[in-house]
C-alpha positions in Angstrom: 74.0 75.9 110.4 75.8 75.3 106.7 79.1 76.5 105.9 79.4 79.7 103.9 81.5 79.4 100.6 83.2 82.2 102.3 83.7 80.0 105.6 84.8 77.0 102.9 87.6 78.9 101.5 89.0 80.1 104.6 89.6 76.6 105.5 91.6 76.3 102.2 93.8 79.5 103.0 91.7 81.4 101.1 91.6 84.9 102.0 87.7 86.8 101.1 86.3 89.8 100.3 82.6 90.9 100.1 82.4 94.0 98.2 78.9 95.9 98.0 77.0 98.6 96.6 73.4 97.4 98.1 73.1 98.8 101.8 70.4 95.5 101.9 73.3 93.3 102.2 74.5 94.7 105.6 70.9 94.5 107.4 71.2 93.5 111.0 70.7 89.3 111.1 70.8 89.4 107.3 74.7 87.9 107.7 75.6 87.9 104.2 79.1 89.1 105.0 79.7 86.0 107.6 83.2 84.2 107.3 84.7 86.9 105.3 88.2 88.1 106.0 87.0 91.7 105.0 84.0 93.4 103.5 82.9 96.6 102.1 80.1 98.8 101.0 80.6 101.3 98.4 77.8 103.9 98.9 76.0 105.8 96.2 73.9 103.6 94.5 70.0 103.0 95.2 69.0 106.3 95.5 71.6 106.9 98.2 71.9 110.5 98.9 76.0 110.5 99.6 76.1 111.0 95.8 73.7 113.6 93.9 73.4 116.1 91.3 72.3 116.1 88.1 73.1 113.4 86.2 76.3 114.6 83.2 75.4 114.1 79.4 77.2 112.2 77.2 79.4 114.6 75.8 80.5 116.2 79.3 81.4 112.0 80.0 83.2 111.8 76.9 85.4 115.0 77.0 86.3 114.4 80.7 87.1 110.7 79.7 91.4 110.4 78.9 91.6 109.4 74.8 92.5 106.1 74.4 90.5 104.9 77.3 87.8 104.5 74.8 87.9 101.6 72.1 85.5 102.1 69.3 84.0 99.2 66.7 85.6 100.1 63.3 
């Protein structure tokens, strides 16, 4: 069984994270998250249900966003 470049940085003194937002990486016998220190899955994406509702339009994104958070091409 090979090494993991997570596994390969540990023996440096690395410390790892494997952050998500596919649930496919945490299928059982999948091991993608092996030799990490930590890992996470941020839900919501792929059609996930923990997040729904209609989707906002543009100018509901763009009056909600703080000014100056936005950098336009002059």
């Amino acid at each position: 069984q090979r090494d993991t470049i997570a596994e390969i940085l540990q023996s440096h003194n690395y410390r790892t994270a494997f952050i998500t937002d596919t649930y496919h990486q945490f299928k059982p016998s999948k091991n993608f998250h092996r030799g990490f220190d930590e890992w996470q899955w941020i839900r919501g994406q792929e059609l996930d249900p923990y997040r729904s509702g209609p989707i906002p339009s543009q100018e509901k994104v763009l009056t909600t966003i703080v000014k100056g958070c936005i950098r336009h091409n002059q």
